[in-house]
N, C-alpha and C positions, 0 to 999 in steps of 0.2 A: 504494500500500500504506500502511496504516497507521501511525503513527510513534508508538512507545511514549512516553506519556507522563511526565512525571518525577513521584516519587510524593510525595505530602503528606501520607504517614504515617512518622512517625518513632518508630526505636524505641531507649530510652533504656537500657542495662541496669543503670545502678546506679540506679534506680528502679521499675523493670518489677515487683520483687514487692511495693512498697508498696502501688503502683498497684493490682495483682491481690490486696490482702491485704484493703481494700475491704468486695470483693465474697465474698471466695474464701477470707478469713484460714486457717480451718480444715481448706483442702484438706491432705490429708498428702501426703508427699511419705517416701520409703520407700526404703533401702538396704538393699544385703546386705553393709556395712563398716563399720564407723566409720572418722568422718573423723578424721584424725591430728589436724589442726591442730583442729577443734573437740572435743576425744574427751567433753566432758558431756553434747553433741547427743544421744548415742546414734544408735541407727538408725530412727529414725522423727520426723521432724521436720514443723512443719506451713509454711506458704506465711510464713504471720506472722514463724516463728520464724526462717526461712532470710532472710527481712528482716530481720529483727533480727540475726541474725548480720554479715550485709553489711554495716549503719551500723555494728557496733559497728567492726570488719577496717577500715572507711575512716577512722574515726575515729584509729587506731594508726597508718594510714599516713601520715595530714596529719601529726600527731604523730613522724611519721619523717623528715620533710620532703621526703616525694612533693608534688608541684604539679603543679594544671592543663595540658593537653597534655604534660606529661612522661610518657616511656616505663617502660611497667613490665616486664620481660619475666619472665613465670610458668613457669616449669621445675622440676618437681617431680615425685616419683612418683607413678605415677599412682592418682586418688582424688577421689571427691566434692568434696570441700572446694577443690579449682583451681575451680571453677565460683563460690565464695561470694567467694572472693579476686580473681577476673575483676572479677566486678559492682562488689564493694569498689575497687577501681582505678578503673572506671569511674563512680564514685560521686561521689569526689571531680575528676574533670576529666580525670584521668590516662587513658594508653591502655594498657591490658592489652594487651599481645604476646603471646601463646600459641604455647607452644611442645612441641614433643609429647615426653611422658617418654621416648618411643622414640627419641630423636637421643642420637647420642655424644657424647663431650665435644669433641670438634674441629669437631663440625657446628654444635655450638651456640657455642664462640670464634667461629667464623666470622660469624655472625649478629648476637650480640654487638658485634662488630667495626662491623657495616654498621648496628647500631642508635645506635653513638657514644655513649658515654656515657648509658646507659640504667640506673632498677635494675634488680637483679637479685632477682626473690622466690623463695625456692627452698628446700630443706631439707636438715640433715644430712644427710641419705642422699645425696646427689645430691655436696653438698660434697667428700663425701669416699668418693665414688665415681667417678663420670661428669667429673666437674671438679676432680679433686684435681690434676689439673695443668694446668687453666687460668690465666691470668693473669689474675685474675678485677677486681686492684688498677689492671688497666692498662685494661681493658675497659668498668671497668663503674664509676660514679658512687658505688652504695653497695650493697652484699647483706645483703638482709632474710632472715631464715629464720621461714616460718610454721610449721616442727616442726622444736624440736631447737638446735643452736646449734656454732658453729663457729668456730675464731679468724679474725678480719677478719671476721663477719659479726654484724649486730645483728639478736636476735631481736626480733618483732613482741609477745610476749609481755609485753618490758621498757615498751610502751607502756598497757599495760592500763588501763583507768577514763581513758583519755585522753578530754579537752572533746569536746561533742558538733559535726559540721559537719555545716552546711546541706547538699545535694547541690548539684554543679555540674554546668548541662547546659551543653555546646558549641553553639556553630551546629552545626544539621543537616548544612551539607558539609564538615564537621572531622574530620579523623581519628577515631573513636571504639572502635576496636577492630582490630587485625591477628591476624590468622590465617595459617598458611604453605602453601604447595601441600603435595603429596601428596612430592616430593621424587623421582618413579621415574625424573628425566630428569637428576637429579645435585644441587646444594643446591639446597633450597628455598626460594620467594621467600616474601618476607613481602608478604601480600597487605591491601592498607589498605583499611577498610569505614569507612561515616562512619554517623552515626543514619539517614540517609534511604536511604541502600541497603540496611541492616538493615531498616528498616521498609516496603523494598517485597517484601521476601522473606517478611519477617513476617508478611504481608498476604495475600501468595499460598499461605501456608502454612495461616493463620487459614482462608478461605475451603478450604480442604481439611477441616478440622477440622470444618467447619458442618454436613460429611457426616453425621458422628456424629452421628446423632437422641440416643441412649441415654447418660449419664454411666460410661463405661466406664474400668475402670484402663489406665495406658497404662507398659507395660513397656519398658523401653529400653537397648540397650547400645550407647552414641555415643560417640567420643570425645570427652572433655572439651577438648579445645583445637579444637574444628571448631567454625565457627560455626551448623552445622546444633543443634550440644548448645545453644547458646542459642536461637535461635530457635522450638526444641521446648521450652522452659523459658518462655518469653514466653509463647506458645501458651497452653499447659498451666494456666500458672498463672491466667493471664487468664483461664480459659475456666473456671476449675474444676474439673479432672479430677485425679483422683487417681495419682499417678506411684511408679514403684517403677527404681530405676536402679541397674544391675548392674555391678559392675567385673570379673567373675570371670567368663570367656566359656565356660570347661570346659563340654562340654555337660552331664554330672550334675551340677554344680553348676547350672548353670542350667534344669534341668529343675526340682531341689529348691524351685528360688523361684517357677516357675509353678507347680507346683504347689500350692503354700505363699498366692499369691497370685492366682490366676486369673484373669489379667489379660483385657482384651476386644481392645486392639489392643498389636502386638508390632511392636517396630520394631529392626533392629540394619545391620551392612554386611552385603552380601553374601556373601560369603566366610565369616563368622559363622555367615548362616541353611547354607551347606553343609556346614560342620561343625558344625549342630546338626541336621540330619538323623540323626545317631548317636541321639537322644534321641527319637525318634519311635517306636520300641519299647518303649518303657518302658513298662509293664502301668500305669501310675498316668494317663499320657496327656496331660503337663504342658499341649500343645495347644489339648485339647477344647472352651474356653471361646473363643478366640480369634476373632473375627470380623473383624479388620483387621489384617492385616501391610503391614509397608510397609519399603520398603528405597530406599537415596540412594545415594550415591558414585559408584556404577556398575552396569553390568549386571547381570542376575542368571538364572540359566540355570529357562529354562524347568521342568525336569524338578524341580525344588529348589521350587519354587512349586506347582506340582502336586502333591509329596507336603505340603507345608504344608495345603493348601485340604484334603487328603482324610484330615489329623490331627485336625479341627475338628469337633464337633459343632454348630456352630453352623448355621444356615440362612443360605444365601446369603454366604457368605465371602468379600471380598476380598483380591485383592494389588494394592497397589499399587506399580509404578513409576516413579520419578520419573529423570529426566536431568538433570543439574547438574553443576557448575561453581564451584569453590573462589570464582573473581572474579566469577562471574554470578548463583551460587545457582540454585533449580528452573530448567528453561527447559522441559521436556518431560515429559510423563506420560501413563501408562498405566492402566489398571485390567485385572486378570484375573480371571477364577470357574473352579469347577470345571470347567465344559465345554470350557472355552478355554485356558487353560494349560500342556497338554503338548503343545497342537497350535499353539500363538504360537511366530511364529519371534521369536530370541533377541536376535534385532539391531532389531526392534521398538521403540522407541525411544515412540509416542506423536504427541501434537498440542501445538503451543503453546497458552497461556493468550492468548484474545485480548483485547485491549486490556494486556495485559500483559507478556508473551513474545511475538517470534517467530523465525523462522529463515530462510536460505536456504542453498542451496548452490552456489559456484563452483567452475567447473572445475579442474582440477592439470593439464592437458594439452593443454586446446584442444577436448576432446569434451563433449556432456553429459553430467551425473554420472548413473552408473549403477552397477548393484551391480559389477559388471567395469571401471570406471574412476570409482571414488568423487570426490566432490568435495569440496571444503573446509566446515564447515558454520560459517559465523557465525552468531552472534545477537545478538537487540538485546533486553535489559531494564532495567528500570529500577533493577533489584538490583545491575549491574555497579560493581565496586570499584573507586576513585579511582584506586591506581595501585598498584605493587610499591615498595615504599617502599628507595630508594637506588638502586635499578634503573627509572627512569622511561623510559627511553629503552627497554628491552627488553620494557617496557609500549605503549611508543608501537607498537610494529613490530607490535603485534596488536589496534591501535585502527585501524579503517576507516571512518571518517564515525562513524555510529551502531551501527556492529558492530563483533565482537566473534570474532575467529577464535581458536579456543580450541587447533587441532592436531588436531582430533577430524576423520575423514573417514569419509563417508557417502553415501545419495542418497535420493533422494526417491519412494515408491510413488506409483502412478497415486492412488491414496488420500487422498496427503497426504499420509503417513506419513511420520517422521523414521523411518530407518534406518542405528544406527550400526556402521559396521564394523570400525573398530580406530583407534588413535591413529596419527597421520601416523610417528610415529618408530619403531613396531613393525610395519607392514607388511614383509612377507616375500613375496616375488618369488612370482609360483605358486600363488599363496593368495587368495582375492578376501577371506575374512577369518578371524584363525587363531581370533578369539572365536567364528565361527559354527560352526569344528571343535570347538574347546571344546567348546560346549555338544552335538553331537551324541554325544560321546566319553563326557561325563560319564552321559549318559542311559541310556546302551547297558552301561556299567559302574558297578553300582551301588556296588563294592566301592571305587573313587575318588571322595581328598575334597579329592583339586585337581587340575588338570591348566594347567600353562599350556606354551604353544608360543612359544619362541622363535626366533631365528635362530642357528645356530652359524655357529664359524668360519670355513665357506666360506659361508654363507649360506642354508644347508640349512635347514628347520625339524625344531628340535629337543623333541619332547614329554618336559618334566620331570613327573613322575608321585609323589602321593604314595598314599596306602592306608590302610583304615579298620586299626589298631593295627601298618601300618607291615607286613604279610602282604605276602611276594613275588609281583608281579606276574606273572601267566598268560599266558605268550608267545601260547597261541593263542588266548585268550579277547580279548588286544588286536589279534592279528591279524585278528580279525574285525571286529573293532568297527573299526577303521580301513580295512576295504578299500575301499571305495567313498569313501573322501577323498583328497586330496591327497596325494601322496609326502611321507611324512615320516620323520624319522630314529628310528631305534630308540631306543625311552623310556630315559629317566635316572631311576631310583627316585630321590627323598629323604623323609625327614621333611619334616611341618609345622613345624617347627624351623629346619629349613636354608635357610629360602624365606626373602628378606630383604622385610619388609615393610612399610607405611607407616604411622599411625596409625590408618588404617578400616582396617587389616587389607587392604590390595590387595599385589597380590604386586609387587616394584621388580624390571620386567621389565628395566631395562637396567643394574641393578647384576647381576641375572640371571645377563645376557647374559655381561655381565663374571666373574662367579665360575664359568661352567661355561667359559667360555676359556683360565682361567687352569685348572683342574683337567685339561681336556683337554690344554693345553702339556703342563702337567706328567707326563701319563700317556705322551705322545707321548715325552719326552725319556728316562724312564725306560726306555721301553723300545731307542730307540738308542744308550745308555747303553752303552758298551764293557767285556765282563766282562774284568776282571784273573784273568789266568790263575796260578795258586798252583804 
């Protein structure tokens, strides 16, 4: 079998929009905010100008006395401007940490903590919110504020008109940027990328992109601390495509900007495009122009793609899916059309990039992997990330030669087909996979805009259920729709609210697991609770 080659493209991000301004100065680049920390930007900024921002940001930080390979760690509310202050970090030598607004203040001490003496870039809001009682004097080297200003913190503002610096590039296998997992299996690692594992992700993203015959706007709503948000920003800029980046996921709010913008490909998480199916009635039809949707992080249920493709006026519409990995980046993908979409099963996963990605799967048991006894899937690319930074050892324990066993388990169609079934830590006894109940659950009930299945306390699976405006669930319109699946335990209604979730919006099935254990104790003890007689 072939052996992924190491790649010799490297990608730089505190240079990537110079580089791209070239060619491309004038592409716009389009918000539905203003950035705090830049507020004279406005909302419509071009390639050149978002360059310019960056030198000026890295210029204030040298001037702050950040240095080469020192850690920056960026936690701030979330908004355009963490993307200008990333590259800005990475400009001058420094390594941007990204860290996602959605962590608490004890998730991020903790992080802190394993980053030793890192700054801290962050904003009133956060100071004297989220961290008003962290030990921030004990943790952290120095706290810059890009908005706002706070005792023991120096804002970045105090450095303004600061001397110009050259940029500093790293060696290619040098830390160049950390990103953190998804966080569903308890704290999250902080996962270290260097320029050349960026740049083989970049590469197989760029070559997706080539697809694009047409110069179409490319609509997006990513998290700013994932490194898919740069790598779609290298792309883009380079490529010259006109971008429009959304922080407001509400689906009328987000219909108002496609409509406003008419984008040609539409990219967000999964979870996202299910709850923008609410917006796909909208008589104005924010959709109709779209010709390429594209979704990362994870699965994404059939039936949610199929209404996408048939919102489009376009000819010949795609969806793509991609399979990825916070430490590996792409490893697998798919494409759908209209005719194919509602009838793709959901665990569909795709083919590897060859000369690029590939995979295999071993056994868990001694049998071959099958959909009835899935197997482990490694992979091997050349995008895979240096290590978990403080945690090297608990990186080791899922480096196998040239693979790369992520947790994920699956098997393999007569095809070829990657087929994923569920993550090693969320499999539920009884169940070959609760994502491929998911997805038949969601199909059958349109009036559901989540459904995940977890394990309760005895180990039963348990369907948490939410509802389009949060409308009480139809005992027998779900007892239909589940008969022919697996035993499973009577739904638990919540809010979209109550679901605890990561920064792409995936649902944190094992804090989950843990907050409907603790509501059940609690229901349980209430009720053998001893009434005091009066």
């Amino acid at each position: 079998m072939f052996k992924v080659p190491q790649s010799k493209k490297f990608l730089y991000l505190g240079v990537m929009s110079d580089r791209a301004a070239v060619k491309h100065g004038n592409t716009p680049i389009t918000l539905d905010h203003d950035m705090e920390a830049f507020p004279e930007a406005g909302r419509k900024l071009t390639v050149r100008e978002f360059a310019g921002h960056v030198a000026e940001t890295a210029n204030r930080l040298w001037a702050a006395g950040v240095r080469p390979s020192e850690h920056v760690a960026i936690y701030k509310t979330s908004n355009f401007d963490i993307t200008v202050l990333a590259c800005a970090v990475a400009r001058i030598g420094a390594v941007p940490v990204m860290l996602s607004p959605h962590l608490d203040g004890p998730t991020i001490d903790k992080l802190l903590q394993r980053l030793q003496g890192s700054t801290l870039l962050t904003d009133e809001a956060k100071l004297s919110g989220e961290l008003a009682d962290s030990p921030l004097a004990e943790l952290t080297t120095r706290v810059l504020t890009a908005v706002g200003s706070y005792p023991g913190a120096v804002p970045l503002a105090d450095f303004a008109g600061a001397p110009e610096r050259q940029p500093v590039l790293l060696a290619p296998d040098q830390p160049a940027l950390m990103t953190h997992t998804s966080g569903t299996t308890g704290i999250p690692k902080l996962v270290v990328h260097s320029a050349r594992s960026l740049g083989a992700r970049g590469n197989w993203q760029n070559k997706v992109v080539r697809l694009i015959r047409k110069r179409e706007t490319v609509a997006m709503h990513v998290s700013y601390v994932h490194s898919r948000m740069y790598l779609g920003l290298a792309v883009l800029q380079l490529r010259g495509m006109p971008m429009v980046f959304m922080n407001d996921a509400s689906p009328a709010h987000v219909a108002d900007v496609l409509v406003k913008h008419r984008p040609g490909v539409l990219e967000t998480h999964p979870n996202s495009f299910l709850e923008w199916e609410a917006m796909l009635d909208d008589p104005r039809r924010p959709i109709s122009n779209v010709k390429y949707f594209n979704s990362t992080f994870d699965a994404i249920h059939p039936s949610t793609m199929h209404k996408f493709l048939h919102a489009t006026d376009r000819d010949h519409p795609v969806f793509l899916q991609v399979y990825g990995q916070s430490e590996c980046g792409p490893l697998a993908a798919r494409t759908y059309r209209r005719r194919n979409a509602l009838k793709a099963d959901g665990r569909c996963q795709g083919y590897p990039t060859p000369g690029m990605t590939k995979y295999r799967l071993v056994s868990r048991d001694g049998k071959p992997p099958t959909k009835e006894s899935p197997g482990y899937i490694d992979v091997s690319t050349a995008g895979r990330a240096l290590t978990y930074f403080g945690e090297q050892e608990r990186f080791d324990k899922q480096v196998i030669g040239e693979w790369w066993r992520g947790g994920d388990v699956g098997y393999r169609t007569k095809w070829g087909c990657l087929h994923l079934l569920d993550r090693e830590v969320d499999v539920i006894p009884g169940i070959d996979s609760t994502l491929e109940v998911e997805d038949a659950v969601l199909h059958r009930l349109e009036e559901l805009t989540e459904l995940v299945i977890v394990p309760g306390p005895d180990q039963e699976a348990v369907p948490v259920v939410c509802t389009r405006d949060d409308r009480p669930l139809d005992p027998a319109r779900w007892a239909a729709a589940v008969a022919d699946q697996p035993p499973l335990a009577e739904p638990l209604q919540r809010t979209l609210a109550e679901l605890p979730r990561t920064a792409t919006a995936k649902i944190k099935r094992l804090e989950l697991v843990r907050l409907l254990a603790e509501s059940i104790r609690a229901e349980r003890d209430a009720v053998q609770e001893p009434q005091v007689s009066r």
